[in-house]
N, C-alpha and C positions, 0 to 999 in steps of 0.2 A: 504493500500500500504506500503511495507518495503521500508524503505531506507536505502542505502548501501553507503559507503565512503569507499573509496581507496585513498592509503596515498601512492605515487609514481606510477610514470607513465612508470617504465620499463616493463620489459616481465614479472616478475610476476603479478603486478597491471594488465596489460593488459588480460592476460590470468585470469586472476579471475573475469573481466567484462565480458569478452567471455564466461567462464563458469555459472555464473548468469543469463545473460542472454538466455542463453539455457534455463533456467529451469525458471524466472520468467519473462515475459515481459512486465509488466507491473512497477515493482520496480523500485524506482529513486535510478541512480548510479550518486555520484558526486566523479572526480577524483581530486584530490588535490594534485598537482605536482611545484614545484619551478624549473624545468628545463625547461629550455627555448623555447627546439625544441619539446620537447615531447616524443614519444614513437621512437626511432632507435637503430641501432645493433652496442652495444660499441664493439664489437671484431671485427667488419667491419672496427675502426680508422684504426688499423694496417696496411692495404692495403690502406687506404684514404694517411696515411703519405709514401708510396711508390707511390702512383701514379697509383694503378691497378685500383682504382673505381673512379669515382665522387661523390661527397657529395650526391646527390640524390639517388644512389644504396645503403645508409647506412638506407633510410626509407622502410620497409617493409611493411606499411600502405596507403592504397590509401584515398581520403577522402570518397569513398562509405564503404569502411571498415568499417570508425570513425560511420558512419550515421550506421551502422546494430547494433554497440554497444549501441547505445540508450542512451549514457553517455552524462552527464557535465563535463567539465574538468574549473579547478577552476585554475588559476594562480598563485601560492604563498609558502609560506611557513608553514607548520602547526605549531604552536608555543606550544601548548597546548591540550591535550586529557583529558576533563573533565569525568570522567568513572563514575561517580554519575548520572551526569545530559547528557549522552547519546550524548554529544556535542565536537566537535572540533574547537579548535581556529583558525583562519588564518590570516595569516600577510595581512592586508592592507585590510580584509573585517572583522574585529574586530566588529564591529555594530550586525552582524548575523551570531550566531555561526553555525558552519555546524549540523546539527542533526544526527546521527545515529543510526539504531538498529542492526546493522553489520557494524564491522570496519576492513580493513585489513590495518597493516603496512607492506610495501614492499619499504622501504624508501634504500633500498642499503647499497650499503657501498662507502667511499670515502679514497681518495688517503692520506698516511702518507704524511707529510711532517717533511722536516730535521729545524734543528734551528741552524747550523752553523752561523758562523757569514759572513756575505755577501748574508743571505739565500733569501733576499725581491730583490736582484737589478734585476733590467731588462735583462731577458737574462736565468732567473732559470726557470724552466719548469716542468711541471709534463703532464701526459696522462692521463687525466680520463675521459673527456668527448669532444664532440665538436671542444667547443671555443680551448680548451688545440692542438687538433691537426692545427687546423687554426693558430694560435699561432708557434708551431714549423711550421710549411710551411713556416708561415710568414719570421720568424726569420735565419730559414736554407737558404732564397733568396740571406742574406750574410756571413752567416757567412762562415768562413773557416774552425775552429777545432770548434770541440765538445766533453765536457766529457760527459759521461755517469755512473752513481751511482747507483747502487742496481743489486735485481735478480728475476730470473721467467721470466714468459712471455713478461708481459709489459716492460723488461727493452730492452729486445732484440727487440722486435716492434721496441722502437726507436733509437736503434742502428742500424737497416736495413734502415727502415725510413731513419735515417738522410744521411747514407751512400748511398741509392739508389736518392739522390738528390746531389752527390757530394759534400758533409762534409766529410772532417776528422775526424775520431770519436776514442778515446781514452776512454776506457773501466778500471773501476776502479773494480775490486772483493775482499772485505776483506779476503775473505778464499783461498785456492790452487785452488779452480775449478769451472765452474758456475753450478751452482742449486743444489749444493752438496743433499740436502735433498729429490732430486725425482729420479736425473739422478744417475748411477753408474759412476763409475772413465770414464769407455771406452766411455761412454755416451757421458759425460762431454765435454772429448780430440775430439771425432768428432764436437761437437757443437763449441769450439774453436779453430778446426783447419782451420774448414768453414768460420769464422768468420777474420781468419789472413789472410787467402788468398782472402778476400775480403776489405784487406789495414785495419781491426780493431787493433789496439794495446791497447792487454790486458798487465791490470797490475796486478797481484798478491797480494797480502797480504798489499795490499794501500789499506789506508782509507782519504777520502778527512777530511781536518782538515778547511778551511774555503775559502771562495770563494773571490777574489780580482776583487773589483771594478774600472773603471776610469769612472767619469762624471755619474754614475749613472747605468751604463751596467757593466757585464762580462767583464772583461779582463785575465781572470784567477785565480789558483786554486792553493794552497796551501796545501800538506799532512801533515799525521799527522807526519813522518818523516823526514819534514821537505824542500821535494820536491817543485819548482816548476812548473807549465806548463803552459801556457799560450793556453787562449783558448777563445770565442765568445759566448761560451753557455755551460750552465748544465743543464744535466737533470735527473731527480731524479726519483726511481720507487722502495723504498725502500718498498711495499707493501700497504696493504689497510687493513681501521678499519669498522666496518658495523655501519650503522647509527642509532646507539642503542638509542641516550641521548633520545630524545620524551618518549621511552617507560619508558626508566628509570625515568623520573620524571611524568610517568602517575601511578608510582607502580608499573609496572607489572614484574615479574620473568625476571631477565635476567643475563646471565653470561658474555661468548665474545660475543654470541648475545642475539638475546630474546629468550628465552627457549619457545619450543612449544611441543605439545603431539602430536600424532598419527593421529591428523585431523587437525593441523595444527592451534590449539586453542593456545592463549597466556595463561596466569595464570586468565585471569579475560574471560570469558565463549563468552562474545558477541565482541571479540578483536582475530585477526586472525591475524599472522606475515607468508610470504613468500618470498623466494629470499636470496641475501648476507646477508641482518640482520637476518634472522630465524635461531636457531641453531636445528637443528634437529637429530633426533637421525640415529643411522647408525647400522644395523644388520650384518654387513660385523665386525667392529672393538667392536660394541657392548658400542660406546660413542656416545655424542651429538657434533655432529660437522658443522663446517663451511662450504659449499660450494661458488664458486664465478663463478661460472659457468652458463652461460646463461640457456641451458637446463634442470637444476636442478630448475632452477628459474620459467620457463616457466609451468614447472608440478607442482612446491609446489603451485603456485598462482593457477594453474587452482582447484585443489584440495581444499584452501582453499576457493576458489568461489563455487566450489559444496556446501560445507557444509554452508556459509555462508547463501547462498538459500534452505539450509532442506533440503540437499540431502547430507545423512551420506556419507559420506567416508572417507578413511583410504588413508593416504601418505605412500609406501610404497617405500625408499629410494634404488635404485638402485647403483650396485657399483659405483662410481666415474670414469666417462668419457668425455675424452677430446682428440678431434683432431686438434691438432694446425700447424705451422708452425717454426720451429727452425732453424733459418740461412737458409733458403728456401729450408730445411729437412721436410716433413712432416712426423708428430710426434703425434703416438697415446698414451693417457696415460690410463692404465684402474684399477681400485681396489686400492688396497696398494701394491708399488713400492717402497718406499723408509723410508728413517727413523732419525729422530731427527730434529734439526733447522738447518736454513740456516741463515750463520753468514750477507750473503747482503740483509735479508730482516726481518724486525718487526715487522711484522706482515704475514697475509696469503695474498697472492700474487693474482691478479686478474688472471682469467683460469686457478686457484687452486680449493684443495680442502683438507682438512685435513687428510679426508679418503687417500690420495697419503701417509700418512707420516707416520700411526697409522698401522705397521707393524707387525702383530702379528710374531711368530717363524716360520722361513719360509724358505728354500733352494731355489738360483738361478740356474734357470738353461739359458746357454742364445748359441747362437751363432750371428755371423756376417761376415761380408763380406763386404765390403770396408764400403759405409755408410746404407747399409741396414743392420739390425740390430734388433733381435730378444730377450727376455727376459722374461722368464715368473718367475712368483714365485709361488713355489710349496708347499702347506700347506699337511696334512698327509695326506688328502683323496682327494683336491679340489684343484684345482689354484684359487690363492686368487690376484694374479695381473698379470698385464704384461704391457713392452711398448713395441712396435713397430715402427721403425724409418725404413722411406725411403719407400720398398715396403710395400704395405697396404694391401695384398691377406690375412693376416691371421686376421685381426683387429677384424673383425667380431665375426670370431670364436670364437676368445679368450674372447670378450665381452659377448657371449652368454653364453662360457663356466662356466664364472669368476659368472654372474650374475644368473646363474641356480645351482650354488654350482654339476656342473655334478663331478660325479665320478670318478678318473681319477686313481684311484687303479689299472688298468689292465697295463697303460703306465706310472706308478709313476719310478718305477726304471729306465725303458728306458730312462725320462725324464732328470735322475739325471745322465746319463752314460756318462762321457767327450767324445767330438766327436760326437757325436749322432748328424744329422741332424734333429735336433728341429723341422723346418717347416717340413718337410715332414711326421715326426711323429705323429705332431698334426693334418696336414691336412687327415691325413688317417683315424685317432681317432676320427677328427669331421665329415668324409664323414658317416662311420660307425655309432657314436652316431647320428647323425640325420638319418639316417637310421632306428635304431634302434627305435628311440621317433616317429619315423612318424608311426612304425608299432604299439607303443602303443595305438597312438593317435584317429587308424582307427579302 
């Protein structure tokens, strides 16, 4: 009988028990997870802090689910990956190390946090799991003002959040615009124009310089200009780091994550990394990069559960895709979009992806119309990205098209020709190409 260890209990962990046990059913799966609820959908907080779901719509798991995976789930922290003696350590069952002949780490990643001074009083917040949105609910019952610190997704989660519970919410951005590094200028201005007219006041080119306590809680904020404001809560979303330290002290190959190969092997043969820690490689930018993306997570764990069980497979990285919510725009991001760093976040940003940033030479071409809003990016032969804001009829297309490298030589000029109704262009391009691939295909 093989025994199998999984090291986190997110959607890649989960999905690599699922895929194992397809193919062995008999092997002992022990899952070793220090989160306390288990297996639920962190991109689900976002709506938990407005109020659209109940805590229970964020589990996707029934317990007849838990019972077809045929797992142990171990309660703890893994302290230690012995790769000689085939063993892992676990905080508080230290007596019996765990055994394995197949290990997957799928330990995530976790939120920055800042070291200002005031950074520990009651009242500083971050979003990264759970307890973190129970916590702001808690905290928003009274507060009155809230700042808000960083960029990407998660910062705007809880700038909606705090706002759709009636907080004042004051928005702090070091650079001219939010998410400079994915959205374009025009992007940017619809996402904060949404934002003002739903009572946010953004600030500009302020950076918080320290947080001001009375009695132990928030009473306000201090820039680094010398500003102040006075406010009930901070909350911080300055990005996220993958939860690399375990490999790195087990030896294994790791950069910003743990570097993995084409099946999703760490440097050492019987050791599998999947999810926000695994850095994997990208055939779109042609690097090894980060995803933080649920569905990226969901396929690399299933992938490295195949192989864990003797059934080769190959991870084949699809471009970078993500349907979110922006100031309650919904907001597709797909391939390389954008380019360089974003001065409000430190790291990569949760419902990010590297592949967003790693732009190769590339022409916009875009249209718009109030907040619907079209953008593709045109490589010489391919579209290599695009987002879509507001109507979502083309989402698809552009995903297939982005993700099949189709040929788009016939409609390259039209694409680049100012004026040129974009959607309709490509809707015509994609009626015809799949047309065309269906008659290959018969």
């Amino acid at each position: 009988m093989r025994h199998y260890v999984i090291i986190g209990s997110g959607p890649g962990g989960i999905a690599a028990c699922e895929a194992i046990r397809r193919h062995d059913a008999s092997g002992e799966i022990v899952v070793i997870g220090d989160e306390p609820y288990g297996y639920y959908s962190r991109p689900g907080l976002a709506y938990l802090l407005t109020g659209e779901i109940s805590e229970k719509n964020l589990f996707p798991f029934s317990q007849e689910d838990y019972r077809h995976l045929g797992s142990k789930f171990l309660h703890g922290r893994a302290n230690r990956i012995q790769p000689a003696d085939h063993t892992v350590i676990v905080q508080n069952h230290t007596t019996h190390p765990v055994v394995y002949d197949r290990l997957l780490i799928a330990t995530g990643s976790t939120a920055m946090r800042i070291s200002n001074p005031g950074c520990e009083l009651e009242g500083v917040v971050k979003l990264d799991n759970l307890d973190d949105a129970r916590r702001i609910i808690k905290l928003a019952r009274k507060a009155k003002t809230a700042l808000v610190v960083g960029g990407g997704i998660t910062a705007l989660e809880i700038v909606e959040g705090l706002v759709s519970r009636g907080v004042k919410v004051h928005y702090f951005l070091r650079g001219d615009r939010y998410w400079s590094n994915v959205l374009d200028e025009t992007e940017s201005r619809v996402i904060e124009e949404r934002l003002v007219d739903e009572g946010v006041h953004i600030h500009f080119h302020t950076e918080l310089a320290e947080i001001i306590g009375n009695r132990g809680r928030v009473a306000g904020v201090k820039t680094t200009k010398g500003e102040m404001l006075k406010c009930d809560l901070v909350a911080v979303a300055i990005g996220v780091r993958p939860r690399k330290e375990l490999a790195e002290a087990s030896g294994l190959k790791t950069d910003r994550g743990v570097v993995v190969n084409d099946a999703l092997q760490t440097s050492d043969a019987d050791i599998f990394a999947a999810g926000d820690v695994a850095q994997v490689y990208d055939p779109l930018t042609g690097k090894s990069i980060l995803d933080t993306l649920w569905a990226p997570a969901r396929d690399q764990g299933y992938v490295a559960g195949l192989n864990m069980a003797g059934q080769t497979t190959f991870f084949h990285k699809e471009p970078a895709f993500n349907v979110t919510r922006l100031a309650c725009l919904t907001t597709t991001i797909i391939g390389a979009v954008g380019r360089g760093d974003d001065p409000d976040l430190l790291g990569i940003a949760r419902g990010d992806s590297e592949t967003f940033r790693q732009l190769p030479d590339a022409i916009a071409a875009q249209s718009n119309f109030d907040v619907n809003r079209l953008r593709v990016l045109v490589g010489t032969s391919t579209l290599i990205g695009g987002i879509v804001m507001g109507d979502q009829t083309l989402s698809k297309a552009i995903q297939v098209i982005v993700a099949n490298r189709v040929d788009i030589t016939p409609i390259r000029q039209h694409l680049l020709t100012p004026g040129v109704p974009l959607g309709d262009l490509i809707a015509d391009f994609w009626t015809r190409w799949k047309t065309t691939d269906a008659s290959k295909q018969s």
